[in-house]
C-alpha positions as CSV (number, residue, x, y, z in Angstrom):
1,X,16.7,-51.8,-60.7
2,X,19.3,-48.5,-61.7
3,X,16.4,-46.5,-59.8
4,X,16.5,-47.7,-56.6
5,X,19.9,-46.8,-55.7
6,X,18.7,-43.0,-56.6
7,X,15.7,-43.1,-54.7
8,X,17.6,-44.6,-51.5
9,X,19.9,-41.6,-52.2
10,X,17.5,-39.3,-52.7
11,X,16.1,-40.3,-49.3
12,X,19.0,-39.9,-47.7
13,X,19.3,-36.5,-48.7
14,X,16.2,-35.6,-47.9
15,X,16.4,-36.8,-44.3
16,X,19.7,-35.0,-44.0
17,X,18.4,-31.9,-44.5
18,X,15.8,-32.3,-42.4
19,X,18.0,-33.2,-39.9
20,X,20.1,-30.0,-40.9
21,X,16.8,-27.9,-40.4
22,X,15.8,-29.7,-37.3
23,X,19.7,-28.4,-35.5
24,X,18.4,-24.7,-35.3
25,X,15.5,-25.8,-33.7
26,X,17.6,-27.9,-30.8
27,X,20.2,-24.7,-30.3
28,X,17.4,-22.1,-29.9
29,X,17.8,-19.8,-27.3
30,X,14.8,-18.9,-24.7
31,X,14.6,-16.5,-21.6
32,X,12.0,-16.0,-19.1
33,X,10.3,-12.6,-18.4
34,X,12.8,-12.1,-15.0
35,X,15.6,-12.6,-17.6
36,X,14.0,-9.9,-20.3
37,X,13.4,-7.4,-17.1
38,X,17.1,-8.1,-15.6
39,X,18.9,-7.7,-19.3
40,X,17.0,-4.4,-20.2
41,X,17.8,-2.8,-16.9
42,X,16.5,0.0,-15.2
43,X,15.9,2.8,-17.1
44,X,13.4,5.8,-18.7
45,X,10.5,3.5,-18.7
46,X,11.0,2.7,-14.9
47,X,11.1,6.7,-13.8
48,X,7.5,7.0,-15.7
49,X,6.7,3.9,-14.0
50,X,8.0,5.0,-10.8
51,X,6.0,8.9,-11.0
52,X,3.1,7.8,-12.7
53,X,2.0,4.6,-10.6
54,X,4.2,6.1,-6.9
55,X,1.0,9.2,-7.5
56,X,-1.7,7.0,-7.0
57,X,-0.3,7.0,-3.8
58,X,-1.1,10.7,-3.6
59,X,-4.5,10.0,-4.3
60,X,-4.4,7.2,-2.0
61,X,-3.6,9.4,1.3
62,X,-5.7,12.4,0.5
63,X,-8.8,10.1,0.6
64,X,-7.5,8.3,3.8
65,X,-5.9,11.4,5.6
66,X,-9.3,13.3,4.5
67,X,-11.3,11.9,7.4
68,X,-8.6,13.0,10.0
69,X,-9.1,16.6,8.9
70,X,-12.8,17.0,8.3
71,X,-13.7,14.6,11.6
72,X,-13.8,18.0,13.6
73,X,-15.7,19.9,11.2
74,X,-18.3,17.1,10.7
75,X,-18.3,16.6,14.7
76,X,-19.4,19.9,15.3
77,X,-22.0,20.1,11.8
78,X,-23.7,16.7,12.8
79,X,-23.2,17.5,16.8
80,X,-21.8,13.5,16.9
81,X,-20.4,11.8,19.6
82,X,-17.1,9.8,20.0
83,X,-18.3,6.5,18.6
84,X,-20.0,8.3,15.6
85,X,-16.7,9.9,14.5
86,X,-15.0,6.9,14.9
87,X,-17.5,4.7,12.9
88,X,-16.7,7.1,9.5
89,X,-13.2,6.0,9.6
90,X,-14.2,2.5,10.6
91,X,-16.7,1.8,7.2
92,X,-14.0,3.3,4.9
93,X,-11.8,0.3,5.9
94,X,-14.3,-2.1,6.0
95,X,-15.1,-1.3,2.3
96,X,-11.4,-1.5,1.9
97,X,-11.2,-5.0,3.7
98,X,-14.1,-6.5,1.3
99,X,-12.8,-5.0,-1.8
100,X,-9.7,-5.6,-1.4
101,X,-9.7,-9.4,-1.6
102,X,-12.3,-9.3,-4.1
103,X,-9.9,-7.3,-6.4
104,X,-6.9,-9.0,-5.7
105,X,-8.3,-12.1,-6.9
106,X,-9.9,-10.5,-10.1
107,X,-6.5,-8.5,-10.9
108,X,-4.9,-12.1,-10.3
109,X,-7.6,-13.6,-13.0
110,X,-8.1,-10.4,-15.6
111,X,-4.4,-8.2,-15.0
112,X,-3.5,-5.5,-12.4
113,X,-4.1,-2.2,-15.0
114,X,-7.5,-3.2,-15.5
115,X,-8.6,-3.4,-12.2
116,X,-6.3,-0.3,-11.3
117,X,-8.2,1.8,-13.6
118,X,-11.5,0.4,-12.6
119,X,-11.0,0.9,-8.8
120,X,-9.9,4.5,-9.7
121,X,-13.0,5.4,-11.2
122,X,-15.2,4.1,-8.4
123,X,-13.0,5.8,-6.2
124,X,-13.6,9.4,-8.4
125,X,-17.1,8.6,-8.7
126,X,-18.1,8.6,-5.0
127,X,-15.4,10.5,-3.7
128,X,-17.0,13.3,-5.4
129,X,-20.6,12.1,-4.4
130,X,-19.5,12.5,-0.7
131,X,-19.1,16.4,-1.0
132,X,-23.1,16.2,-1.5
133,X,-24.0,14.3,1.9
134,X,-27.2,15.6,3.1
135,X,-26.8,13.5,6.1
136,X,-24.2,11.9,8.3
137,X,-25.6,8.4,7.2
138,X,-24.8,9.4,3.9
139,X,-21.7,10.5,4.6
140,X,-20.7,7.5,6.4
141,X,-21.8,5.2,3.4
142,X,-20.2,6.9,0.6
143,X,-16.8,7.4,1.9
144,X,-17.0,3.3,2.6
145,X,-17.9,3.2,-1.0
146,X,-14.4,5.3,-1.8
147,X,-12.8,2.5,0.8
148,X,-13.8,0.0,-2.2
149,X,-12.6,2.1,-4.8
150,X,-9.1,2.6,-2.6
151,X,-8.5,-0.4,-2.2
152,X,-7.7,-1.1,-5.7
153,X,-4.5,1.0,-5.9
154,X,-1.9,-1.5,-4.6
155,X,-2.4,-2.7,-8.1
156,X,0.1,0.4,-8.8
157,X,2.5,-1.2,-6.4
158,X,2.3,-4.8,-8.1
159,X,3.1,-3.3,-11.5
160,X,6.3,-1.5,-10.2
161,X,7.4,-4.2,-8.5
162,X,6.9,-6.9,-11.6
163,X,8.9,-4.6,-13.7
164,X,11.5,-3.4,-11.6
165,X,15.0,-5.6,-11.7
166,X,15.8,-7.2,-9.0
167,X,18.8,-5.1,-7.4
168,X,16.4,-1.8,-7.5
169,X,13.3,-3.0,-5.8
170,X,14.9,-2.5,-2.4
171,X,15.7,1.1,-3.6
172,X,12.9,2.1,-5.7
173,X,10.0,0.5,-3.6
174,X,10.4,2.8,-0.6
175,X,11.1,6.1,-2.4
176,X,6.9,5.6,-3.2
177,X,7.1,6.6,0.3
178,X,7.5,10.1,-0.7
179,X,4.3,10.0,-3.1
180,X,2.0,9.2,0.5
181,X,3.6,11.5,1.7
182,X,3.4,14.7,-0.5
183,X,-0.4,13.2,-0.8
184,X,-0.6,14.0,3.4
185,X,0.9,16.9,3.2
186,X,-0.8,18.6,0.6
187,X,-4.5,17.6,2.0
188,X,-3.4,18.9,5.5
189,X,-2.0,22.2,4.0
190,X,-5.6,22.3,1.7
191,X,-7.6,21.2,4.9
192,X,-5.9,24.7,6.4
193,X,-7.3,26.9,3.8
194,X,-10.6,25.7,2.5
195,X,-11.9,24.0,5.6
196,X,-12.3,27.5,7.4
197,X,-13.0,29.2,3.9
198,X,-15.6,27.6,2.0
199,X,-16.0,24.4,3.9
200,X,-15.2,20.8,4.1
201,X,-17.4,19.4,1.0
202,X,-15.2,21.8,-1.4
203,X,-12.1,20.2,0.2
204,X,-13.4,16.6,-0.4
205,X,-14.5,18.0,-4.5
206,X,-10.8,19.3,-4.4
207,X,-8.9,16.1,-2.8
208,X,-10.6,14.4,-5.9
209,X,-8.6,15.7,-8.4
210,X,-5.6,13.5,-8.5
211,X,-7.4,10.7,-9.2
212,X,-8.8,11.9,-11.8
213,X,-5.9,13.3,-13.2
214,X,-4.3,9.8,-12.7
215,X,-7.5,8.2,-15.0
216,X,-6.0,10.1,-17.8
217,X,-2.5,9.1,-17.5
218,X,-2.8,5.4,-17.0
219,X,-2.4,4.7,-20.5
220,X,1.3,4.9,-21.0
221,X,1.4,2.2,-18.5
222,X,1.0,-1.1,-20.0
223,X,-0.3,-4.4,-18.5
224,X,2.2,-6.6,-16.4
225,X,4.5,-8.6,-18.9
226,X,4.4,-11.2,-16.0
227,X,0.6,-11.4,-15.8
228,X,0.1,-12.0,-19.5
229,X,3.0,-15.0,-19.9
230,X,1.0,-16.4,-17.2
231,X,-2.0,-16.4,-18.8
232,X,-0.4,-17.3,-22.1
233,X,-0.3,-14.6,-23.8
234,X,3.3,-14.5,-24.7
235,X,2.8,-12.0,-27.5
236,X,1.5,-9.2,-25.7
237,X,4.1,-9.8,-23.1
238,X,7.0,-9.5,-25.8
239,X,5.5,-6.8,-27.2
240,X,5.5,-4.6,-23.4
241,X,9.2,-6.4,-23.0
242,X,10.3,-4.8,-26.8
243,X,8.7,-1.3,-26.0
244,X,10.5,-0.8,-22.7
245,X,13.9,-1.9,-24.4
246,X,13.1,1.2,-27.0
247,X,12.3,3.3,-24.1
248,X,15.6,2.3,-22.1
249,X,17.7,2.2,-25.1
250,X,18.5,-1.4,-24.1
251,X,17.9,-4.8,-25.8
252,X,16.3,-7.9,-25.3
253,X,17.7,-11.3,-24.6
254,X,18.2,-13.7,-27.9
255,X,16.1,-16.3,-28.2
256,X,12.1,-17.1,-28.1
257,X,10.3,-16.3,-24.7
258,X,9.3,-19.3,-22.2
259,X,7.0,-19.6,-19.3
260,X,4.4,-22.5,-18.4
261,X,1.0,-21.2,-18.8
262,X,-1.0,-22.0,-15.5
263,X,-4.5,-22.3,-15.9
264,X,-5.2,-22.3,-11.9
265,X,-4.2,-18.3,-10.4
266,X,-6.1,-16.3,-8.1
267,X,-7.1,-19.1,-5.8
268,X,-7.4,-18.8,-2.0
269,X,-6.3,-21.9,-1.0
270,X,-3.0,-21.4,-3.0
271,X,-2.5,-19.2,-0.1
272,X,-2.8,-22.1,2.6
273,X,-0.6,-24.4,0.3
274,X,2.5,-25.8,2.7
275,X,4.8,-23.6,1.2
276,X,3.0,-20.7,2.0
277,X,1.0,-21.6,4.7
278,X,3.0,-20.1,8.1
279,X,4.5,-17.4,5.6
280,X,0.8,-16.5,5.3
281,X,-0.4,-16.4,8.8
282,X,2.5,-14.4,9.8
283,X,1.9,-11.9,6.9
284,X,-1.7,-11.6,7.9
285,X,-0.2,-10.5,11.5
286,X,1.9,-8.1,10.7
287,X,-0.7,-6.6,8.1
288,X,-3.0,-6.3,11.0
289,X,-0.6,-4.9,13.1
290,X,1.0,-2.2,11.1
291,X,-2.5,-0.6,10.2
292,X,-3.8,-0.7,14.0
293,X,-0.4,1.2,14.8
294,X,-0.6,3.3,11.6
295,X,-4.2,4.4,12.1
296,X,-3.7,4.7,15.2
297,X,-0.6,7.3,15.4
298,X,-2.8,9.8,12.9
299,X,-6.1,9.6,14.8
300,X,-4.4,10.1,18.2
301,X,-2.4,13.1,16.9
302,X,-5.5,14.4,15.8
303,X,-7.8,13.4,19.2
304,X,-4.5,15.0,20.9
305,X,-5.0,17.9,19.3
306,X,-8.4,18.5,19.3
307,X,-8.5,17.9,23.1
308,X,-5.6,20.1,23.7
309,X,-4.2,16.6,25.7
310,X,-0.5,17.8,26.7
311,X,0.6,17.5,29.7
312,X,0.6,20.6,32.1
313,X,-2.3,22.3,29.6
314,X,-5.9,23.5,30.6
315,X,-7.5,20.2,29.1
316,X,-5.1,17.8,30.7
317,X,-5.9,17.1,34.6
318,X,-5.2,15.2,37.6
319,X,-6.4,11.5,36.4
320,X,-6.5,10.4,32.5
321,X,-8.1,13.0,31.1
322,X,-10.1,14.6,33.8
323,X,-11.2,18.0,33.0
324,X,-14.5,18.2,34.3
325,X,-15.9,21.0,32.6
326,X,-19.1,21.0,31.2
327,X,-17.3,21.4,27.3
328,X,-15.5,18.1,28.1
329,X,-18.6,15.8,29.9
330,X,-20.0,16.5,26.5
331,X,-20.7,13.7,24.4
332,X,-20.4,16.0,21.5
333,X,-17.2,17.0,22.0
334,X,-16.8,20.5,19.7
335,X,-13.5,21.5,18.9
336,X,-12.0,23.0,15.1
337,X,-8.3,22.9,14.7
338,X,-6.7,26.0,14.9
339,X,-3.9,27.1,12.6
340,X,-1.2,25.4,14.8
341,X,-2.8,21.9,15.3
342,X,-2.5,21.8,11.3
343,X,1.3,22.8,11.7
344,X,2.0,20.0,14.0
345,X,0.0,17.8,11.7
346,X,2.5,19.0,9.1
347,X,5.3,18.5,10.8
348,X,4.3,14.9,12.4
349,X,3.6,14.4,8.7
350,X,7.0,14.8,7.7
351,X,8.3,12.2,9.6
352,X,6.9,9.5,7.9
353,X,10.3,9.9,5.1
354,X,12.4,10.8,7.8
355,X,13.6,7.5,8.0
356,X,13.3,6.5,4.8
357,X,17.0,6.4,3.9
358,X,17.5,4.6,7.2
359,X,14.6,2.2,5.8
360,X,16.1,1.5,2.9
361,X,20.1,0.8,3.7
362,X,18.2,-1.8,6.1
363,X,16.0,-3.5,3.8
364,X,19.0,-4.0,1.5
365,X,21.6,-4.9,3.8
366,X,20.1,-6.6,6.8
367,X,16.9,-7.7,4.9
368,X,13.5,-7.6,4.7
369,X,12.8,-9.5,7.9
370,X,15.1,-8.4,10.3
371,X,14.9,-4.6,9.3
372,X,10.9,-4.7,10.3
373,X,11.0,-6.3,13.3
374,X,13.7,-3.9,14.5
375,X,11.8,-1.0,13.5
376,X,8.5,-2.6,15.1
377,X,10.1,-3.2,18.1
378,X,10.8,0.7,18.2
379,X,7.5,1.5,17.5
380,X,6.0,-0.2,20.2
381,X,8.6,1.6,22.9
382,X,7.9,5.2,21.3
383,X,4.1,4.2,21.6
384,X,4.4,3.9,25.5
385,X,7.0,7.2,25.7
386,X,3.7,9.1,24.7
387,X,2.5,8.7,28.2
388,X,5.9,10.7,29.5
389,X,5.2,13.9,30.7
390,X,6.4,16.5,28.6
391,X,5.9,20.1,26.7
392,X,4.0,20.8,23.6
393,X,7.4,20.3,21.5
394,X,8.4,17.3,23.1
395,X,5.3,15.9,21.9
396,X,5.2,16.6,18.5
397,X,9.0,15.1,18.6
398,X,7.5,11.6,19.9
399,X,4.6,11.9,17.2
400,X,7.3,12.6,14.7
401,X,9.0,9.6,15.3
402,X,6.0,7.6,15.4
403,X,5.2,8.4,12.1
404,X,8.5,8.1,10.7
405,X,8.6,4.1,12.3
406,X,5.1,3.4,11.4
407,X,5.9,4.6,7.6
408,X,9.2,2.3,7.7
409,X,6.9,-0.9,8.9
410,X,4.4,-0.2,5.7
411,X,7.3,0.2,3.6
412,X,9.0,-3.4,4.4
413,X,5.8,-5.4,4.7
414,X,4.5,-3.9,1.2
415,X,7.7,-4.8,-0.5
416,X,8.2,-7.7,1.4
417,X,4.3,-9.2,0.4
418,X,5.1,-8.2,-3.4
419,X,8.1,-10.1,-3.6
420,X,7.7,-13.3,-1.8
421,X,4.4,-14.3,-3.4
422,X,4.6,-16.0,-7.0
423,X,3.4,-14.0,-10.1
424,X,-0.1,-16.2,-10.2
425,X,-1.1,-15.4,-6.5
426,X,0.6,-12.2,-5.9
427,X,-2.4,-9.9,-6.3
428,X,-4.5,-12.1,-4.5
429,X,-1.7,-12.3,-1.4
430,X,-1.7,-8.3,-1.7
431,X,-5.1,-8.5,-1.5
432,X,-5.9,-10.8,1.1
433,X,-3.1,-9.0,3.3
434,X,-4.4,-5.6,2.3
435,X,-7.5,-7.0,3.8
436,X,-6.5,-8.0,7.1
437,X,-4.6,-5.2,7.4
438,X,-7.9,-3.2,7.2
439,X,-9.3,-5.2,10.2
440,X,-6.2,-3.4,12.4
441,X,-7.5,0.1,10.7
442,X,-11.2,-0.5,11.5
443,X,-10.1,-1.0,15.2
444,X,-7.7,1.8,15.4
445,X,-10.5,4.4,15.6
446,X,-12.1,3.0,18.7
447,X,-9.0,2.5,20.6
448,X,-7.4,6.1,19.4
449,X,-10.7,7.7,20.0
450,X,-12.9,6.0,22.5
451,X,-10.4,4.1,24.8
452,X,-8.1,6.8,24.8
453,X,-10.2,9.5,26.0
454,X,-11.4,6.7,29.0
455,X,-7.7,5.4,29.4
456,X,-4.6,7.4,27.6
457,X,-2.0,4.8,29.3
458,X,-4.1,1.3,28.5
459,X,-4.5,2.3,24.7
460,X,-1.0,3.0,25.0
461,X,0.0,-0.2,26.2
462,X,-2.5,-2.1,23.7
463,X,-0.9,-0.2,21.0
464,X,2.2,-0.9,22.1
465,X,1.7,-4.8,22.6
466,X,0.4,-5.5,19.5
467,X,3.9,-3.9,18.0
468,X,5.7,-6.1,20.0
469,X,3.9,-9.4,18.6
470,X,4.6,-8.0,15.1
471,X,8.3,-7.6,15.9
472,X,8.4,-11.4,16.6
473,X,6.0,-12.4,14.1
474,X,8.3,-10.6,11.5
475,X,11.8,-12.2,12.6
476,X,10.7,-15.4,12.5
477,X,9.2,-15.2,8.8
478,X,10.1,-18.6,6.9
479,X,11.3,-17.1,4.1
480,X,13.9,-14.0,3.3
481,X,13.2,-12.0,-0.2
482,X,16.1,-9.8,-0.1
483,X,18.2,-10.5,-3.5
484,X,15.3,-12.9,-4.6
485,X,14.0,-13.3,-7.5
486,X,10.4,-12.8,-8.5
487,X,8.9,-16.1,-8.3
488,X,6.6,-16.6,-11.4
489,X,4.4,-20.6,-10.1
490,X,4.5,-21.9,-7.1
């Protein structure tokens, strides 16, 4: 009978201390990865960030701007017609288009480095394969193979923007600008050289380099901390977090890391969910439109160029286009740029960051929706002032600004499609978009190219219209993402 009072107080005790144990347990602190990003802060991991994954867009517009500088050369080589020329440019975004939902959904399901380094590769691979075409078929099927690989680089753009804090992405996001850029430039200025030199297959062995380059530097890039929470792999997420809080000199929050594993990403119909349904559709718009009026500003300035198609000039006549000489009734139209059609490309180049700070006090301070439908709406009334009669200089001042709006309009959209997507579908959104977008390239060709050299003032106007329908399509977008944060469900 004395024991039993012990053994009740022993129990006690015991279940106090448990309790006491248990308290800890109840006051432990958790953050999410947007917390871990925001209280490390922008820093010396985000400027490696920034150069290493804003190059690929250097890579990224050598390959695309490559076709706008050896279209002449192969013209003349191959002795093709308008539709021919047109049709290289046209496969390269139609293996873009397939790939590029097909990767989205597998970075979605596997992580954006892995399918960033992959797509580089492929892109390497035949890149350099297309300096050996024998033939223009060949041609025309391996540079649609380094569309597929291409389209894998906006993987570099989903890895910025999933690190960055929220307060830089309006500011950091459109400096990448200057990467495409620098990547125009410098296969213009090479295009210059070696095209007249020692040909057009050593430019294309040349333009390959960065990627390659790029293959080699990936490394110090880790996988997205967002990816792997979502896929439940918390660890390697804390790890990525703890090394760029070394890098930065920062800290982490206190507390364990927290985030609902979700079993279902990368699935299409997530896309046509109610939430996202009209946000969607509009996206897939103004994807489409952008691309037609991107495209379609570089492969005009190089058709007017070519053609020698300014007002008052030998090649420019009474209706349209309507030089009858025997040089100009030919379907094999046989032109090579001279030094100053590459300085004009140069300088038309330039443009595209000649807005950029413009670009960027707008996506911060009137938004993400409001800034692009102001600078589409520009971009379709510069589009019709290239049917104004006017000198050599005047023109290059109207294809100046063209590229400088068309450059804004990628900027906002790309940023705006990163952001507003959740961390389990954001690839695949990228993706899809990216896709679409591709359909407005594939066009682009045929109206800058064909159409135009039938009816200069009806591409115009087509070019034109379809800005106008992404101006509306943009200010009327459901949702706003400026000072958002990065959703990680839906």
């Amino acid at each position: 009978m004395a024991e039993a009072p012990k053994e009740s107080t022993s129990n006690i005790g015991l279940e106090e201390m448990g309790t006491e144990r248990q308290e800890p347990k109840k006051e432990q602190k958790t953050f999410t990865v947007e917390e871990a990003v925001e209280t490390i802060g922008f820093g010396r991991f985000h400027i490696a960030l920034f150069l290493i994954m804003g190059s690929t867009g250097v890579a990224e517009a050598m390959e695309i701007m490559l076709i706008a500088v050896v279209s002449p050369v192969i013209r003349c080589e191959w002795q093709l017609q308008d539709w021919q020329v047109a049709l290289v440019t046209t496969m390269v975004f139609f293996g873009y288009m397939i790939f590029s939902i097909l990767l989205g959904l597998l970075a979605d399901r596997y992580g954006r480095w892995k399918i960033l380094l992959i797509s580089f590769l492929w892109g390497a691979y035949f890149s350099l394969l297309t300096s050996f075409s024998p033939s223009y078929i060949w041609f025309v099927f391996l540079r649609a193979m380094v569309g597929c690989g291409v389209s894998g680089h906006a993987q570099g753009l989903i890895i910025k923007t999933e690190f960055l804090p929220t307060k830089y992405r309006g500011y950091m996001l459109p400096l990448s600008q200057v990467f495409w850029l620098a990547g125009s430039l410098l296969i213009i200025g090479l295009a210059s050289v070696v095209n007249p030199t020692i040909g057009w297959r050593w430019l294309i062995r040349i333009a390959s380099i960065p990627g390659v380059v790029l293959i080699l530097v990936f490394k110090f890039i880790p996988e997205s901390a967002r990816f792997n929470v979502s896929i439940g792999n918390n660890k390697a997420a804390i790890e990525t977090l703890e090394r760029i809080a070394r890098i930065n000199r920062s800290v982490m929050p206190e507390g364990i890391l927290v985030e609902s594993v979700n079993e279902r990403r990368g699935r299409f119909k997530d896309l046509m969910h109610p939430k996202y349904l009209r946000t969607t559709l509009q996206i897939w718009i103004i994807w489409l439109g952008i691309a037609f009026a991107y495209y379609g500003v570089i492969l005009a300035s190089a058709e007017l160029l070519e053609r020698d198609l300014v007002c008052g000039s030998q090649a420019s006549v009474t209706e349209e286009f309507g030089d009858h000489s025997q040089e100009n009734q030919s379907p094999c139209h046989c032109r090579l740029f001279a030094p100053s059609d590459y300085q004009t490309m140069i300088i038309s180049t330039i443009g595209e960051i000649a807005l950029n700070p413009l670009n960027i006090v707008g996506i911060n301070f009137l938004g993400r929706r409001l800034s692009l439908s102001i600078t589409m709406g520009c971009t379709a009334l510069f589009f019709l002032l290239l049917n104004v009669c006017t000198t050599s200089a005047g023109l290059i001042g109207f294809l100046f600004m063209l590229r400088a709006l068309v450059s804004a309009n990628f900027n906002t959209i790309y940023i705006y499609t990163a952001e507003v997507y959740p961390t389990t579908m954001r690839a695949l959104g990228m993706g899809t978009s990216g896709s679409l977008c591709r359909i407005g390239a594939m066009v682009a060709p045929f109206i800058a190219q064909v159409l135009m050299s039938a009816s200069f003032l009806g591409a115009l106007c087509l070019f034109s219209g379809v800005c106008i329908v992404c101006a509306i399509s943009a200010f009327t977008l459901p949702i706003e993402t400026k000072g958002r944060a990065l959703q990680q469900s839906k």
